[in-house]
C-alpha positions, 0 to 999 in steps of 0.5 A: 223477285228471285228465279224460284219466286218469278217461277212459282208465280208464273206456274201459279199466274200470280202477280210476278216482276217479269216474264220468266225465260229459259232459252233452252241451252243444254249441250252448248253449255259446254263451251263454258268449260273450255274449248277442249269440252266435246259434246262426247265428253260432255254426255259422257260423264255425268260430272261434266254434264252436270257442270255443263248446267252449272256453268250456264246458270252461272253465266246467262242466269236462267229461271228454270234448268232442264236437263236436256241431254238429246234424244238418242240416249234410250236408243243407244243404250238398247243397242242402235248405233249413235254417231257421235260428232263432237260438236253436234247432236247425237243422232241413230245412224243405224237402227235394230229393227229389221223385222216384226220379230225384232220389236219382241226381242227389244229388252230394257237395258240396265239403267245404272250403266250407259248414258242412261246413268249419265243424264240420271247421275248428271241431273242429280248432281246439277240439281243438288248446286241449283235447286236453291237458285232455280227449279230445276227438271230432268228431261227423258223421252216419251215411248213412241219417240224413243220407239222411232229413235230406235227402229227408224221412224219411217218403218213404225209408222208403216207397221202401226197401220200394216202390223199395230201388234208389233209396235204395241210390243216395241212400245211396251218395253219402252214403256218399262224402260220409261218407268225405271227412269221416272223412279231413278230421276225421282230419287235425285230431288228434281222438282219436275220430269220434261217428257218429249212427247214429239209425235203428239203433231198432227203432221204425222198422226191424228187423234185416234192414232196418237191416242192408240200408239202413245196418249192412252192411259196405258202408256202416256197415262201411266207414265205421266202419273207416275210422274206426279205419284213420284213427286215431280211435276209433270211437264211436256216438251213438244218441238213439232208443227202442230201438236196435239194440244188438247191432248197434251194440255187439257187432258194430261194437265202438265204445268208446263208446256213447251212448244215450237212455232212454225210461221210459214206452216198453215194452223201452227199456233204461235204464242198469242193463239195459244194463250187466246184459246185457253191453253195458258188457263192452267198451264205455263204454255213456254216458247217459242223463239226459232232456234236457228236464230242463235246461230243464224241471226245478229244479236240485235235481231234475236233481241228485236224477235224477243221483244216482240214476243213479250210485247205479243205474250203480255197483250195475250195475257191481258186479252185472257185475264191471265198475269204471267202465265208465260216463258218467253224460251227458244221452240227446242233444243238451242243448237249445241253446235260450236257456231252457236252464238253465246252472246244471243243466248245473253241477249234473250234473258237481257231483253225479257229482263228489259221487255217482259216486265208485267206492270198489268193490263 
């Protein structure tokens, strides 16, 4: 099979040659293009963003290409302060919210400019070389997580119990930031739009909460059906501990979900109780490698924890009845630091290829 007929099997949970895998390698992929490559520059210029992804589908061949950039893009653009390392993920070291006032004064920026029309223009452009090859989504930040990228994530929580009006006024403008971004990455031909829907997890808030401030029908709702009204298919990315997983799977129906697993964390789901509970039943549940691995560990290592999984998702599967309604991928974000190991990268894809052959139950 081709990456795009493995892909659409595993969306579909039709018969397929092997587990699809996407280590989640977006800002690391810069070191393909040379040493002289910072992370400023890479997420700075939309070519080079986009080569970025080129050169890593070239190089580790990958099933999907998701166009990560990191999840500071919409703060900055309105104004917060990003630092900006070049060789580590951005992130807001100073916020525009100091007082209730200041969630009313937020104002959607012009989309056509900043780092906004970066990762748009830089999607487009990636897409446009590898949507023959892989499928291939752009990746954008829910509301309440651009909301906390942009106010501090400690002082909205406190307001959505002492002064919930305000917070619902900070979020509706990230909401219309969020719908200008869907109709713009809908006119670069993606197949797919990856929301990061991070505080979904019930470490920080619990069903009613998640539901008022982000999962109702006028925020989450609205935005994943323009989603799907806009011609992508609706994905959702979630890295926290214990997500909100009938919400985000049963009841916003993604076709891919992405999640993270925390072993030495009580109740977080890792791939096999996922797939055991049903959420693999009509969802490509995608996960879970540590991500530090790919810095930390030998390759022999992460080879070794990538066998396991397959070993651990194919007997899964065939418990359920399922036939390949799984992405073996990293939990979040490979680091995109220099110190990430590229060879540990390769070694992930190799080993699915190897271990994550489906010859059935």
């Amino acid at each position: 099979m081709n990456h795009i007929e493995r892909d659409m099997a595993a969306l579909s949970d039709a018969e397929a040659d092997r587990l699809p895998t996407y280590p989640i390698a977006c800002g690391v992929n810069r070191k393909l293009l040379g040493d002289n490559v910072t992370y400023s520059m890479w997420c700075k210029d939309p070519k080079i963003f986009a080569n970025g992804f080129i050169a890593g589908q070239k190089y580790f061949d990958f099933d999907f290409a998701i166009g990560l950039m990191d999840l500071s893009v919409m703060a900055g653009d309105l104004g917060a302060h990003v630092r900006m390392d070049d060789e580590n993920t951005p992130f807001v070291d100073k916020h525009i919210v100091h007082s209730l006032e200041d969630y009313e004064k937020l104002e959607v920026p012009d989309i056509r400019k900043g780092r906004s029309h970066v990762i748009v223009e830089g999607t487009r452009l990636f897409n446009e070389k590898l949507k023959n090859e892989v499928i291939c989504a752009a990746f954008l930040e829910g509301p309440l997580l651009a909301l906390t990228q942009t106010a501090g994530a400690e002082r909205v929580f406190m307001d959505m119990f002492t002064d919930p009006s305000a917070v619902h006024a900070g979020l509706r403008t990230m909401v219309e930031f969020d719908r200008q971004m869907v109709e713009a990455f809908s006119e670069t031909g993606v197949a797919g739009l990856v929301w990061d829907y991070l505080w979904g997890n019930y470490s920080c808030l619990g069903d009613e909460e998640y539901n008022e401030f982000e999962g109702c029908d006028k925020y989450a709702g609205m935005l994943n059906k323009l989603t799907a009204d806009s011609g992508m298919a609706l994905c959702i990315h979630n890295c926290a501990d214990l997500p909100h997983l009938d919400t985000q799977v049963k009841k916003f129906k993604p076709v891919i979900y992405s999640m993270a697993y925390y072993p030495l964390i009580p109740d977080s789901p890792s791939a096999g109780e996922v797939i055991d509970k049903g959420y693999a039943d009509n969802c490509l549940i995608a996960g879970n490698i540590d991500p530090q691995m790919f810095i930390r560990a030998k390759t022999e290592k992460i080879s070794k924890v990538t066998s396991d999984l397959c070993q651990e998702v194919k007997t899964a599967l065939c418990r359920r009845g399922l036939k390949s309604r799984y992405c073996i991928a990293s939990g979040c974000e490979v680091p995109p630091d220099r110190a990430t190991k590229l060879d540990n990268i390769k070694a992930v894809v190799d080993t699915v290829k190897r271990d994550g052959v489906l010859e059935g139950c």
